[in-house]
N, C-alpha and C positions, 0 to 999 in steps of 0.2 A: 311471395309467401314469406309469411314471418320466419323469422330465421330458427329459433328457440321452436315452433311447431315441427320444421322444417327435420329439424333433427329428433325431435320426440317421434316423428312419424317415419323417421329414417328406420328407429331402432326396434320397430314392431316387428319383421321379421324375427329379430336376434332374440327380442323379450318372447315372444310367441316361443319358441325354439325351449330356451331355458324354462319356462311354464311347464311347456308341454311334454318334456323328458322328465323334469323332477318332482313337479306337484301332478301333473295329470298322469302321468305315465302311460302314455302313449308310444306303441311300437316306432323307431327312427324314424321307416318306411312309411307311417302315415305321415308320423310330425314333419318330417321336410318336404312332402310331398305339398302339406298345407300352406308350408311357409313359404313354398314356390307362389299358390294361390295368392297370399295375400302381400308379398314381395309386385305379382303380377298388376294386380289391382294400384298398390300404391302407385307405381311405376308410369300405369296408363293413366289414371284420372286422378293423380295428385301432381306424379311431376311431367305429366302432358306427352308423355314418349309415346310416337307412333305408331300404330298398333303394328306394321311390317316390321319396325326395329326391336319392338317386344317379342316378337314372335322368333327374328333371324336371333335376338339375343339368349333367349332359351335354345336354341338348335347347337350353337357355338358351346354355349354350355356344356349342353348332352355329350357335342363333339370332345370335347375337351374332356371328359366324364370318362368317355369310353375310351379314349387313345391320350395321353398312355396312365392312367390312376387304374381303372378298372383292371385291364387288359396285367396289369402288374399283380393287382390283387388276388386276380385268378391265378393268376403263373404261379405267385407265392403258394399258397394253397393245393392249388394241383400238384404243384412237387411235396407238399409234406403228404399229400394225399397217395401218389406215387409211393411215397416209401413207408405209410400204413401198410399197404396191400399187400408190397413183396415181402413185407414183415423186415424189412430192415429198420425202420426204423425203432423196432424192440430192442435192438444191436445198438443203435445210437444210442437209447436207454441206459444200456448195459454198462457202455461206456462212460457216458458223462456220471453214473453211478459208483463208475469203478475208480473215480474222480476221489470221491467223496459220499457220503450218507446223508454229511449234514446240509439241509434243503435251502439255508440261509447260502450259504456258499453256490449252491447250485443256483440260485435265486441271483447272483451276482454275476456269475458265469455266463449265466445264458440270458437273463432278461437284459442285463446290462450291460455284459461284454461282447456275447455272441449277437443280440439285439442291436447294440450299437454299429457291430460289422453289418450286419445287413442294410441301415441305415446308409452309413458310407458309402457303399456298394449299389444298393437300388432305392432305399427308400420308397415311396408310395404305398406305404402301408405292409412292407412287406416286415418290417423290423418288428412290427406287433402280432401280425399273421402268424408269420412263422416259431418266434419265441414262445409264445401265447401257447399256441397248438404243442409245441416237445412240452410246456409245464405242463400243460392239462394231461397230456399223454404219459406223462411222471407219476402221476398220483392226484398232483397240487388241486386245490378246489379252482375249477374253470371260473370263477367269479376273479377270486385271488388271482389267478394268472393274466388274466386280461388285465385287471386294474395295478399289477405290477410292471407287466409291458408296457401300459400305457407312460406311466410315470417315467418310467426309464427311457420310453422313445425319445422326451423333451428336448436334452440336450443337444443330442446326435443331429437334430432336426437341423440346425443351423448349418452344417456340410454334409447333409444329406444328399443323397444321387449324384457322389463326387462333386460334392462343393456348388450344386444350384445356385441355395438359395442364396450364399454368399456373392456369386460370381453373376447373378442378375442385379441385385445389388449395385454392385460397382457399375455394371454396364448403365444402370438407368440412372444413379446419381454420376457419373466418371470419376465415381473416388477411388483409389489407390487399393487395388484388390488386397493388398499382402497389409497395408494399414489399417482396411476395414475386417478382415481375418484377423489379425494379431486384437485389435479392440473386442472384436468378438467374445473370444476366448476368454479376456478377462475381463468382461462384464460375467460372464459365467462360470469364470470358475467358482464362488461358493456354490451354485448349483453343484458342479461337477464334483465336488467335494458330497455333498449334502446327498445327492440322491443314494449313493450304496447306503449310508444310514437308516435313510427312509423304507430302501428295500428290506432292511434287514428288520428293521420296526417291524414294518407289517407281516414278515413269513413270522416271526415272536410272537407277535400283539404284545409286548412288554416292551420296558426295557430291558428287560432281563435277556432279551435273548443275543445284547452285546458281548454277555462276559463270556467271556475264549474267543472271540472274533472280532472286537473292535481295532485291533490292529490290523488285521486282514481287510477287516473294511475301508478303511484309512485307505491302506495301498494298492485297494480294488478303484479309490477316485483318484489317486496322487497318480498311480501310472497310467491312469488315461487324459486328464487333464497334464501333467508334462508334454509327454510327444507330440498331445494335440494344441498345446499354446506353441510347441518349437518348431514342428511342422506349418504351423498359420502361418508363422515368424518370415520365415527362411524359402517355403516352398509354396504358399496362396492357399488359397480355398479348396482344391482338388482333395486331398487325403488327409485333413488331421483328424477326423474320426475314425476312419479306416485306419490307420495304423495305431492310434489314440485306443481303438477296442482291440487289436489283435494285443496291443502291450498289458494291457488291463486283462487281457484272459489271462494269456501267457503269466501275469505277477500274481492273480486272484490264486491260479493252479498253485505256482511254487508257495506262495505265502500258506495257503491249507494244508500243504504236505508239509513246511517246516515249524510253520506256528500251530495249525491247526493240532485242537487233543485229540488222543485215540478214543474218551471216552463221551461219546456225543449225548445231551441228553434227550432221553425220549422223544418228547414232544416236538424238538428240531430234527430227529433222527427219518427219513426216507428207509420205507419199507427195503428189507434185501430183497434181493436175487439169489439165487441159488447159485448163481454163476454167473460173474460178471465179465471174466476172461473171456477177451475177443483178437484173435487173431490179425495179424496186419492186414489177410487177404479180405476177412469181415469187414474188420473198418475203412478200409479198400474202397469197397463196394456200398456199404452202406452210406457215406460221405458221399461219393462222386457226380450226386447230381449238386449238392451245394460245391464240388470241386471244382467242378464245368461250370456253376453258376459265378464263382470268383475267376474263372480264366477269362470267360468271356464277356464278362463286365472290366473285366480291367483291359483285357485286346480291345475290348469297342471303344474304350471311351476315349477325352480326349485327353487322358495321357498316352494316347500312342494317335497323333495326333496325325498324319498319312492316310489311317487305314479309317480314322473314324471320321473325318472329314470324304473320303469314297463313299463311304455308308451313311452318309447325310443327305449324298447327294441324291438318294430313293428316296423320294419324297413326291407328296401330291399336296400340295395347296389350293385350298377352296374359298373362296367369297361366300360366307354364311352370314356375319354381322351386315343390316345395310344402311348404320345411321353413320354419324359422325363421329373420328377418330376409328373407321371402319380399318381392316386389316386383314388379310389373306390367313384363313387359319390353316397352318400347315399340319399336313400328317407326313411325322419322320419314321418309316416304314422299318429302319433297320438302325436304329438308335434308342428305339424305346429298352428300355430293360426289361419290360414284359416279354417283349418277343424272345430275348435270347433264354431269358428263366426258363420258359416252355420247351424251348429247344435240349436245355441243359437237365430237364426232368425227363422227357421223350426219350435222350441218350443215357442220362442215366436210368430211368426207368427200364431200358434194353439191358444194359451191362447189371441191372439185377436181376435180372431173368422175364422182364415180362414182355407178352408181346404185344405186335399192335394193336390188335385188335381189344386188348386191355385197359393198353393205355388210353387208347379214344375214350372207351365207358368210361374211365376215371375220369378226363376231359369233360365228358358229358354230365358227368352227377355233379363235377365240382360247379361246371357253371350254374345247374338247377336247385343247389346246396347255396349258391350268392346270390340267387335272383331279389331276395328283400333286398340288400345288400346295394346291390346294381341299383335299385330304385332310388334308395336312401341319398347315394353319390352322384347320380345325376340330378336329382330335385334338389341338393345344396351346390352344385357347381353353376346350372340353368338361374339358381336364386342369385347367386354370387355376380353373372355376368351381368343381369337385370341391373341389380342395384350399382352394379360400376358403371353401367352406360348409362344408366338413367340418370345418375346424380346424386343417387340417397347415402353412397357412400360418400363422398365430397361434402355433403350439407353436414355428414357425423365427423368428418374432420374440420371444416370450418368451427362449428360450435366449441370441437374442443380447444383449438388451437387459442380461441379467441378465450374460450374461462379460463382458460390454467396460465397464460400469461408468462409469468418472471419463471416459474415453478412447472415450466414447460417441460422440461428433461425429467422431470420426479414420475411424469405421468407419456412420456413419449412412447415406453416399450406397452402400453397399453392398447395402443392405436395398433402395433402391431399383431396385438393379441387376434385385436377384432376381424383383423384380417386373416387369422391365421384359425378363429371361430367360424366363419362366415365359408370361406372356403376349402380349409382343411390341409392349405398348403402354405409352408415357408415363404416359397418361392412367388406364389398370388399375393403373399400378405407383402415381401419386397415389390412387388408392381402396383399394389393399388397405392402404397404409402410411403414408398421410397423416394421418391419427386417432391411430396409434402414434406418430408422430414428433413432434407436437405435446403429446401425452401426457407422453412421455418426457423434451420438454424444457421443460414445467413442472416434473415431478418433481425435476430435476437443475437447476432453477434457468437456464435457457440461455435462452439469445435466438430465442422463437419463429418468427420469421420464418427465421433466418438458419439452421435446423436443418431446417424446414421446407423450405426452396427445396433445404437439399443431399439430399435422396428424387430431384428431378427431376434436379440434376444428375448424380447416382448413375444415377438409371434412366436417364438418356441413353446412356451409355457402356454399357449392356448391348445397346444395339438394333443395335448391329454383329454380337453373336455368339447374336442372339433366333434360334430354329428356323424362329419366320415370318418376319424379315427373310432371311433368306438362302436360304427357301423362295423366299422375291420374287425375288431375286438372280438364284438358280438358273435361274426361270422364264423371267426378263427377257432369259438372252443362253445360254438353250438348252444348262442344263448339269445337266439332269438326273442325281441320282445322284451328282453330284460335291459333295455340301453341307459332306462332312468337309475338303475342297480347301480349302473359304471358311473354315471355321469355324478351320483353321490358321491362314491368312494373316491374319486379323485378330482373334485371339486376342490376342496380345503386346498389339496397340495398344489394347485392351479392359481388359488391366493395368494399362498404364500413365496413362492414362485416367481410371481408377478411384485409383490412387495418388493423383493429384497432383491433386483433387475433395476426397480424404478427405484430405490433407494441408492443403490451402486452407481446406478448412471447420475444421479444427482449430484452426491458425494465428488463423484469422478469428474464432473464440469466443473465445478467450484474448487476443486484443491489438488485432484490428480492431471490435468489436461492443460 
């Protein structure tokens, strides 16, 4: 097949996709279910794949779907849903209130600082889930709140779920984990600089709503980008957004109490409370299912590398793919971080007083409350596996590889994007393109690492405008149906994003590397 069709008929799922969220508007749930259709179609009577390998490649899919993206998405969820019911989380209100009034601030706190520690910590959609849901539960317009979590998730995405996608990465290329960490960070930091900006733009809609805050802004991105370029530096991939966001709260908070005015204006100003005073035993209590969700993400993983290599070892691997470059899809039974989130909302849900019998219903309503949700992230992961086994994603990296030529690095972090569109994950967009990019920049004589790390900086910048992130979104603050609403409002900044990634990585082969 001609090469140039090859790739024009690669890109009709992705084109169908963008169609169909922003000019047709179409619910997620139908539009990826369709693009599964015609991902399917292409797959078998264009690029000749077997109908048993089409079939075990949509299953693997699913598998992949459900263990562990979904199974996390619920857990996120279920615990915010947990602490609706016992009324604590009006108490968490209280508190991140008693913070402050102004929503700009709040808006950094929690979409970006607190947002980014869940990232760190679990990622799979929990970083948008769960921020998403405390703004909408603030006040904030559930529109605004999702398409501010989303923006904010970008960065973080790169050491998400304790340093993934970074750390598959290194594994599939064998480049130098702590050199493709440390390039990481500074292909992104004007991101990491730029996003509290951007968040503060949109809680404004002005410029106007910098003046009394643009220095707090500043040192709501300087103290999370620090820790998280010294940390990459010095320690690899595991923690530099985890401690990168717990610095970035921790500075956001002191920066508002010292810089921040007493006199906030209106328009930024979040409705009072009558009383925002919350006792240590309140906050106690109200916290402790995200407390148990941070003990138990950080005892599993593998920085305690004894007890989480025991907990690996539950595991069932299944033969589902049956073409070639087939592969055991494993289920890790007590490594996922959905399993433990559940666990850590169940026990916290107990220690607020609810019982089991409660807790189950919540269980139950939350999965029936994701059922579009669930559809959406299985018919783009089933799409996802299709077109990597079949070839349609190879014929979209051959084309590009071949047009962009000398000007290869100006457009590399794009190919990550596509991966990072298509499937919804960092860590997919490091496997399907991390072999080609390390490829390509031996061939072209370029500086492996620093070509390398731009795939993840690239695929970050897609997981604002991925079909499963803003399936999450949707989920998280009950806007079913509305996903072409999101996929609007944070398209532009997925441009620009991607601009000034493939700018930087250019710049940076030519004069910094």
């Amino acid at each position: 097949m001609n090469m140039t069709l090859a790739f024009v008929l690669a890109l009709l799922p992705i084109i169908w996709l963008i169609i169909a969220l922003t000019i047709l508007k179409i619910p997620g749930f139908k539009a990826c279910a369709i693009a599964l259709g015609i991902a399917y179609v292409l797959a078998v009577f264009v690029w000749k794949m077997p109908f048993l390998d089409s079939v075990t490649a949509i299953f693997e899919g699913a598998a992949l779907a459900l263990w562990p993206i979904i199974i996390v998405i619920i857990a996120a969820i279920f615990t915010y849903n947990v602490c609706v019911s016992t009324g604590k989380m009006e108490v968490i209100k209280k508190m991140l209130a008693s913070v402050t009034n102004d929503k700009r601030v709040l808006v950094l706190i929690i979409a970006w600082g607190f947002g980014g520690f869940m990232e760190g910590m679990a990622g799979f959609g929990t970083a948008v889930a769960i921020p998403a849901s405390m703004l909408w539960g603030l006040g904030f317009n559930p529109v605004f709140a999702a398409i501010v979590c989303l923006i904010a998730n970008a960065t973080p995405t790169a050491f998400g779920s304790i340093g993934i996608p970074t750390t598959t990465l290194a594994k599939i290329t064998g480049l130098n984990v702590f050199e493709l960490s440390t390039n990481t960070v500074i292909q992104l930091a004007p991101l990491i600089i730029l996003t509290p900006f951007i968040l503060v733009f949109l809680t404004g809609k002005s410029k106007k709503a910098f003046k009394g805050i643009g220095i707090i802004t500043l040192i709501s991105g300087l103290s999370f980008l620090i820790p998280e370029y010294l940390v990459a530096r010095y320690l690899g991939a595991e923690l530099p957004v985890v401690i990168g966001s717990v610095c970035s709260m921790a500075c956001t908070i002191w920066a508002a109490k010292f810089f921040g005015k007493k006199e906030i204006p209106s328009e930024y100003c979040l409705e009072e409370q009558t009383n925002n005073k919350v006792s240590s035993k309140e906050a106690l209590l109200a916290w402790s299912p995200f407390i148990l969700i941070f003990i138990f993400l950080i005892v599993t993983s593998n920085l305690i590398a004894p007890l989480n290599q025991l907990l690996a070892g539950v595991k069932t691997s299944v033969n589902i793919y049956t073409g070639e470059g087939a592969a055991p899809y494993t289920f890790s039974w007590l490594t996922t971080p959905g399993v433990w989130i559940i666990f850590a909302a169940i026990i916290g849900g107990k220690i607020q007083g609810a019982n089991f019998s409660k807790i189950l219903t919540i269980f139950k309503d939350t999965v029936l409350q994701l059922s579009k949700t669930i559809i959406t992230i299985i018919s783009i992961m089933a799409s996802a596996k299709l077109m990597g086994y079949s070839g349609m994603i190879g014929s979209i990296a051959i084309m590009f590889v071949t047009l962009t030529g000398s000007y290869y690095p100006l457009f590399a972090p794009f190919l990550g994007s596509i991966g990072t569109f298509v499937t919804g994950s960092g860590t997919s967009a490091s496997v399907l393109f991390g072999g080609l990019q390390l490829e390509t920049s031996i061939a072209l004589n370029l500086n492996q690492s620093w070509i390398a790390a731009s795939n993840t900086a690239g695929a970050i910048t897609a997981k604002m405008i991925s079909p499963q992130s803003i399936a999450i979104a949707v989920a998280a603050v009950n806007l079913q149906g509305k996903e072409s609403v999101l996929l609007k409002g944070v398209i532009k900044y997925y441009i620009l994003f991607l601009a000034i990634v493939g700018i930087f990585t250019y710049v940076g082969i030519q004069y910094l590397i």
